[in-house]
C-alpha positions as CSV (number, residue, x, y, z in Angstrom):
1,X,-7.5,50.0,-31.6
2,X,-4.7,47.2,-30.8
3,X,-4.6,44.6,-32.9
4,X,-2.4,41.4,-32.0
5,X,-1.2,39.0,-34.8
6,X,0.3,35.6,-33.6
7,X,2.3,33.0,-35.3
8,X,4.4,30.2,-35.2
9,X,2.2,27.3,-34.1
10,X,2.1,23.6,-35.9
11,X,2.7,20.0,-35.4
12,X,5.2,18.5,-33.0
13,X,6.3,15.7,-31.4
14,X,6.1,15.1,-28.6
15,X,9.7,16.5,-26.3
16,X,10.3,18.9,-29.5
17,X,9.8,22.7,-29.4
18,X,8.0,25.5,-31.3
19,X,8.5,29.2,-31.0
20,X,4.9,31.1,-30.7
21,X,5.3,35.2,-31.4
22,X,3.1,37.7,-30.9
23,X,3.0,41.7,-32.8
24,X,0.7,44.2,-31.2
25,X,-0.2,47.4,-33.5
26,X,-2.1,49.9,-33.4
27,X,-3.2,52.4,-30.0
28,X,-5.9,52.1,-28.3
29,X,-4.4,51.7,-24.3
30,X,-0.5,51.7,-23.3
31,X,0.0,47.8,-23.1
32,X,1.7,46.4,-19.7
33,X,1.1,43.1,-19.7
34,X,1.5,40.4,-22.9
35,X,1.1,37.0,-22.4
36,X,-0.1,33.8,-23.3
37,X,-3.4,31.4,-22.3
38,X,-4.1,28.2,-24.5
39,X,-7.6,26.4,-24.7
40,X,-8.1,22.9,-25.1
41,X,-11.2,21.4,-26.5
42,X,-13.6,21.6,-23.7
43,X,-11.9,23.5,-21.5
44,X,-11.4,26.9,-20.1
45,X,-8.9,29.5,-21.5
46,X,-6.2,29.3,-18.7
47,X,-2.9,31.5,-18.5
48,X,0.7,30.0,-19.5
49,X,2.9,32.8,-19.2
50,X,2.5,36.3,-19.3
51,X,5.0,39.5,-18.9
52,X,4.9,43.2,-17.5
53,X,6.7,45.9,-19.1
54,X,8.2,45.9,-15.8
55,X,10.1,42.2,-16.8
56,X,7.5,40.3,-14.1
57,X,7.1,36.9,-15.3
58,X,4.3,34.4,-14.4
59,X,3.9,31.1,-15.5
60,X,1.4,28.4,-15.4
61,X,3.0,25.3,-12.8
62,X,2.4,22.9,-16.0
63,X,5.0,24.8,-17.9
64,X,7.4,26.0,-15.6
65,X,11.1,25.0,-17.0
66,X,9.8,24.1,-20.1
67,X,8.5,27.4,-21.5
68,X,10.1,30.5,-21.7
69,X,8.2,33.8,-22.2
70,X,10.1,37.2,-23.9
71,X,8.9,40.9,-24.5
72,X,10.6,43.4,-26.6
73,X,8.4,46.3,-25.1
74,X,10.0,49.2,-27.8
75,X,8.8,46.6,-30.4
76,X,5.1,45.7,-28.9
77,X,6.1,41.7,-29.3
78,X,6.2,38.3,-27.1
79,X,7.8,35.5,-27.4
80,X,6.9,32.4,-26.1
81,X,10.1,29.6,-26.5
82,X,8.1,26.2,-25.4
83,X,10.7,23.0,-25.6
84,X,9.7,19.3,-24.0
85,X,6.4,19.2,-25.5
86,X,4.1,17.3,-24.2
87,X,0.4,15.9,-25.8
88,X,-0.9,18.0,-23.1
89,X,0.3,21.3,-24.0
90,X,-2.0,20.4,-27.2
91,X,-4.3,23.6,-27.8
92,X,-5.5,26.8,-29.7
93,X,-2.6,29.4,-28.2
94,X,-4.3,33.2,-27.8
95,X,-2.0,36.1,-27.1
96,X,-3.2,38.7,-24.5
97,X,-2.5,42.6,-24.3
98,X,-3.8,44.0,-21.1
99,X,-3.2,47.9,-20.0
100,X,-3.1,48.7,-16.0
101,X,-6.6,50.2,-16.4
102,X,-8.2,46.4,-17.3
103,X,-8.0,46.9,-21.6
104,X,-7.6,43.6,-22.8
105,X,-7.4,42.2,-26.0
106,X,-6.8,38.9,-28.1
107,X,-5.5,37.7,-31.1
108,X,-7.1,34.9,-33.2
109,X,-5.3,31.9,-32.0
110,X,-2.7,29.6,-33.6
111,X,-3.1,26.1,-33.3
112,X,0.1,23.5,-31.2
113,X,-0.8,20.3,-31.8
114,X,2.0,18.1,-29.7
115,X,1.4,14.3,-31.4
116,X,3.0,11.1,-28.7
């Protein structure tokens, strides 16, 4: 079974920048996809970045040139480098492993909490 096991996530002000990481362990499915979707209270879960094994990059428009996502796919890890925080981008953070077959799975969540 994958496991995923996410940290970095805290308190920022706003227009600062806090690195989110991400481990997968474990087998279960050959992960091709890892990514990131964030939830804020009352909302849906909705994507911010994700990356194939391939090196495809996606990105939600609300981040785009602010967040940076990274994979090292030997290692089972991603990166997600987020600068100019914004009291927006306030949410719980979930990483996502995904195979090609549709395996998915989550980690707990870290907390960004972006203060104005």
């Amino acid at each position: 079974q994958v496991q995923l096991v996410e940290s970095g996530g805290g308190l920022v002000q706003a227009g600062g920048s806090l690195r989110l990481s991400c481990a997968a362990s474990g087998s279960g499915f050959s992960i091709f996809a890892m990514g990131w979707y964030r939830q804020a209270p009352g909302k849906q879960r909705d994507l911010v970045a994700k990356m194939t094994s391939g090196g495809s990059r996606n990105y939600a428009d609300s981040v785009k040139g602010r967040f940076t996502i990274s994979r090292d796919n030997a290692k089972n890890t991603v990166d997600l480098q987020m600068n100019s925080l914004k009291p927006e981008d306030t949410a719980v953070y979930y990483c996502n492993a995904a195979s090609q077959l549709g395996s998915s799975v989550w980690g707990r969540g870290t907390q960004v909490t972006v203060s104005s």
